[in-house]
Structure formats: C-alpha cells, structure tokens
N, CA, C and O atoms as a Tripos MOL2 file, in Angstrom:
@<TRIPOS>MOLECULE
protein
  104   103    26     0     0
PROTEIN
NO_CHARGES

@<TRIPOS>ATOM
      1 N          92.9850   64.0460   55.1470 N.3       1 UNK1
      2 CA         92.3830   64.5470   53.9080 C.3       1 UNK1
      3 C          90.9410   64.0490   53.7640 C.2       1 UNK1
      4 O          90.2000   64.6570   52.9920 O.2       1 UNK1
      5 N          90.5480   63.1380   54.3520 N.am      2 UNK2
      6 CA         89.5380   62.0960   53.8950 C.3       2 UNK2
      7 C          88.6830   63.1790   54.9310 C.2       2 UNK2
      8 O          88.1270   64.2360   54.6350 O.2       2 UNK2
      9 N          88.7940   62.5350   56.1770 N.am      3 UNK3
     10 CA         88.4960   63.7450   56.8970 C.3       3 UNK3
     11 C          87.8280   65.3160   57.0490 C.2       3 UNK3
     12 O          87.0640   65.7020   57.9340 O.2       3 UNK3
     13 N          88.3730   66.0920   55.8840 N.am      4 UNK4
     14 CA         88.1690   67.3220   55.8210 C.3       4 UNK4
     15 C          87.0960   67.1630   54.5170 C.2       4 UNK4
     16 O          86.3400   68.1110   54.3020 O.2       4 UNK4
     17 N          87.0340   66.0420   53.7020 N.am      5 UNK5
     18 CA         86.3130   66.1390   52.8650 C.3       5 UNK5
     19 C          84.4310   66.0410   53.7660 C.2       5 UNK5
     20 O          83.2940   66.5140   53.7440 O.2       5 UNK5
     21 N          85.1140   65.2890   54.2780 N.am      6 UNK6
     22 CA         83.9020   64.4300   55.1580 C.3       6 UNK6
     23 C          83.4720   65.2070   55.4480 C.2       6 UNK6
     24 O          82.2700   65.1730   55.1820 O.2       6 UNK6
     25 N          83.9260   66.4730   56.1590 N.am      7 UNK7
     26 CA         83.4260   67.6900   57.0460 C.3       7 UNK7
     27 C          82.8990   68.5080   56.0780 C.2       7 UNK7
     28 O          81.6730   68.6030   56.0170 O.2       7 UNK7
     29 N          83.7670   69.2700   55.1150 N.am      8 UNK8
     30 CA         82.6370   70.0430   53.9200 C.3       8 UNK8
     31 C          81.6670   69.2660   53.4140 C.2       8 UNK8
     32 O          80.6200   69.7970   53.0440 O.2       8 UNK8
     33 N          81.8470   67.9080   53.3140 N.am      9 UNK9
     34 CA         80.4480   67.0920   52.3880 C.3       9 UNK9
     35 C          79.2060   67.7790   53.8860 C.2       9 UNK9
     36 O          78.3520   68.6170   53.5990 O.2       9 UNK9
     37 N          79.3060   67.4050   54.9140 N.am     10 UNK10
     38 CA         78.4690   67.2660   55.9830 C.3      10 UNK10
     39 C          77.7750   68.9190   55.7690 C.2      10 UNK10
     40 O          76.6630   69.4240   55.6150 O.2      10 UNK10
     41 N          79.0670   69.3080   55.8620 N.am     11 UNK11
     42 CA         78.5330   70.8500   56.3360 C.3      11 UNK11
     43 C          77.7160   71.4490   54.9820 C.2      11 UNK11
     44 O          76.8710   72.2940   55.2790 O.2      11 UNK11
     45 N          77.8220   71.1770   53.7050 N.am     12 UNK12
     46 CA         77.4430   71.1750   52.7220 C.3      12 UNK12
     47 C          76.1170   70.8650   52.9330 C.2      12 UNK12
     48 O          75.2760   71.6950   52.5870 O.2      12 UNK12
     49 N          75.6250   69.3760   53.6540 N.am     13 UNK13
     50 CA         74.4360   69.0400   53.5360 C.3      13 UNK13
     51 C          73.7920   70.2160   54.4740 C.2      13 UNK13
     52 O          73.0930   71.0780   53.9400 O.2      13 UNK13
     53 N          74.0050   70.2340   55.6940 N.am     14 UNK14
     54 CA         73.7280   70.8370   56.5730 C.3      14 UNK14
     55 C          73.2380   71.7680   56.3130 C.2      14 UNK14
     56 O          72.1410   71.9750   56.8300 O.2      14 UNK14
     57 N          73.8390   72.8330   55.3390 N.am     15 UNK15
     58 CA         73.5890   74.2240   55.1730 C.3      15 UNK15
     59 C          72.5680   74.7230   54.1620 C.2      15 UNK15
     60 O          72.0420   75.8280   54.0260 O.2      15 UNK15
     61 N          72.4020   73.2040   53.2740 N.am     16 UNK16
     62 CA         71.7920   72.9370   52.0780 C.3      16 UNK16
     63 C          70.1510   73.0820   52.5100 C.2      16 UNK16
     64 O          69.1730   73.7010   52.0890 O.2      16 UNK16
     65 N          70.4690   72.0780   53.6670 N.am     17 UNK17
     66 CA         68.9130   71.8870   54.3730 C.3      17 UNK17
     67 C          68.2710   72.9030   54.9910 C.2      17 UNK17
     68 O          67.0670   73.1420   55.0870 O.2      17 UNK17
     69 N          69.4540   73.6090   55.4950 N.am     18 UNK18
     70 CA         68.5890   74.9980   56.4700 C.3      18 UNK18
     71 C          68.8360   75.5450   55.4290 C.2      18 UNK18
     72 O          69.9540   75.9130   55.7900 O.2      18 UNK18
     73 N          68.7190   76.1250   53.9060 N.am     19 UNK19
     74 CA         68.3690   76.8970   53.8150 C.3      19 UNK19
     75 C          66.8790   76.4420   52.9300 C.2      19 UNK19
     76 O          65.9170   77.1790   52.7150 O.2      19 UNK19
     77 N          67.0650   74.8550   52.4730 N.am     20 UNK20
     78 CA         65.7330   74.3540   51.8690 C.3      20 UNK20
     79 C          64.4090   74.4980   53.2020 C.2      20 UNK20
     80 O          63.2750   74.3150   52.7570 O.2      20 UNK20
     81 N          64.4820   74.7620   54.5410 N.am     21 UNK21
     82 CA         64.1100   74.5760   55.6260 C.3      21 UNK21
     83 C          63.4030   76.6630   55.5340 C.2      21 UNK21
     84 O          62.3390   77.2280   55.7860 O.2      21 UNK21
     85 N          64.3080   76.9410   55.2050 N.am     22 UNK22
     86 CA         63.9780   78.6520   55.1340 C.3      22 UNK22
     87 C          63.0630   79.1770   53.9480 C.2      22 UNK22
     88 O          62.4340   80.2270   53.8210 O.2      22 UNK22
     89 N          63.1900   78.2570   53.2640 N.am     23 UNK23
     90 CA         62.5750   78.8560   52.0570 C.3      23 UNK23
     91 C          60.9270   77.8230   51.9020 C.2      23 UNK23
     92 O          60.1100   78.1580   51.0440 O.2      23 UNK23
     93 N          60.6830   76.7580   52.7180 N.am     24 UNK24
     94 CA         59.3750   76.1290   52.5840 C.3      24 UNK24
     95 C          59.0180   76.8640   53.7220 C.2      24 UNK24
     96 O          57.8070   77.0590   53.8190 O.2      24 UNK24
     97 N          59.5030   77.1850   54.3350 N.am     25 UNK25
     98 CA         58.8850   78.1990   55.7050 C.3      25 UNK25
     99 C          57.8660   79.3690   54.9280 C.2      25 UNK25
    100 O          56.6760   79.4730   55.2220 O.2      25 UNK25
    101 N          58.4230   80.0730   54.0740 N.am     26 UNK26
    102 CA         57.9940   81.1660   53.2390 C.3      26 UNK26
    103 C          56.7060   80.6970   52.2260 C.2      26 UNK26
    104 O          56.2110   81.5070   51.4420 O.2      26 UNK26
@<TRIPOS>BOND
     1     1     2 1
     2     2     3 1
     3     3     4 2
     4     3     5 am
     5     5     6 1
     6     6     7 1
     7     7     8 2
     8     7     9 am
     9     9    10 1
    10    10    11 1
    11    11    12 2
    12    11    13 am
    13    13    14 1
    14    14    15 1
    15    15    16 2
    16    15    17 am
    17    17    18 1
    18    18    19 1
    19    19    20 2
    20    19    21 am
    21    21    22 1
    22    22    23 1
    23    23    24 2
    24    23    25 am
    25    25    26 1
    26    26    27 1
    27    27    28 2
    28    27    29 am
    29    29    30 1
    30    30    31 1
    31    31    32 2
    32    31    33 am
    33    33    34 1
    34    34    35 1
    35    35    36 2
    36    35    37 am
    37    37    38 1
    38    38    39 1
    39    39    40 2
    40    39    41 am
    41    41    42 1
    42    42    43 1
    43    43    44 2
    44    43    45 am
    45    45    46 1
    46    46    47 1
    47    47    48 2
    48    47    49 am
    49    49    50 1
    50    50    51 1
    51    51    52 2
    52    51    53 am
    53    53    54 1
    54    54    55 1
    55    55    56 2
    56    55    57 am
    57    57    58 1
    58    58    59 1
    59    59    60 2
    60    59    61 am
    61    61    62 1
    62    62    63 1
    63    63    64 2
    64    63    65 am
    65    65    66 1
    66    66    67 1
    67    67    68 2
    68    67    69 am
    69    69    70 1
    70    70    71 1
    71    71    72 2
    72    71    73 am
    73    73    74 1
    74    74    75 1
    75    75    76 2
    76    75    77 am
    77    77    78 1
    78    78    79 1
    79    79    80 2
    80    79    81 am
    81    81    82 1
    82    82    83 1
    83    83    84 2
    84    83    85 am
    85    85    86 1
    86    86    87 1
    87    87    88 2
    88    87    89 am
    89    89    90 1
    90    90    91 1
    91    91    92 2
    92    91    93 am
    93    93    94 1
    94    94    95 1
    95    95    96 2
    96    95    97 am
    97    97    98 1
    98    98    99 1
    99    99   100 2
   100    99   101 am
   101   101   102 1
   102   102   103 1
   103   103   104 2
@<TRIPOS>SUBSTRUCTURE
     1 UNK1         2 RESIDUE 1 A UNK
     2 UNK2         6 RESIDUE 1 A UNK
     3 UNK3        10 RESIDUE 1 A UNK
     4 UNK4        14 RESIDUE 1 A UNK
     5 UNK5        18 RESIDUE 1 A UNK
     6 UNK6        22 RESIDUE 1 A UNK
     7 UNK7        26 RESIDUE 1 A UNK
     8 UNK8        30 RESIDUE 1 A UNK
     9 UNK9        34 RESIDUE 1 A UNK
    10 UNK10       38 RESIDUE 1 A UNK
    11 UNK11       42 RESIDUE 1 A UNK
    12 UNK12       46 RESIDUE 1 A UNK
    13 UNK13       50 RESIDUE 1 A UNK
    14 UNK14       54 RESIDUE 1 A UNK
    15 UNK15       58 RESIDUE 1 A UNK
    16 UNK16       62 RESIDUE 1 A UNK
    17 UNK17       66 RESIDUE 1 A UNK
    18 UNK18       70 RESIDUE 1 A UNK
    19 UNK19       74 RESIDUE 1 A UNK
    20 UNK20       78 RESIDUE 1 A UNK
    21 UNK21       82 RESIDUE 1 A UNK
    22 UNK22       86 RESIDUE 1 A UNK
    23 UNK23       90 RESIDUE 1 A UNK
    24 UNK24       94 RESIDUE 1 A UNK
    25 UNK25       98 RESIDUE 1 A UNK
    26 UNK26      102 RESIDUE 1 A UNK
C-alpha cells in the first residue's frame, strides 16, 4: 500500500513538472 502511494506521489510529481516544463517553454 505504502508502495503504490509512493508511485502516484512520484508520478504526480513527474507529470506536474513536464507539464510546468511545457508551459515555460511557451
């Protein structure tokens, strides 16, 4: 359980950044 949280927190950041990464591009 701990685990899977770990993985959405991550992937959360992850996805957070590429899209903050897409939009200072612009």
């Amino acid at each position: 359980m701990v685990s899977v949280l770990l993985t959405s927190t991550s992937f959360s950041l992850f996805f957070s950044f590429l899209l903050y990464t897409t939009l200072s591009s612009n």
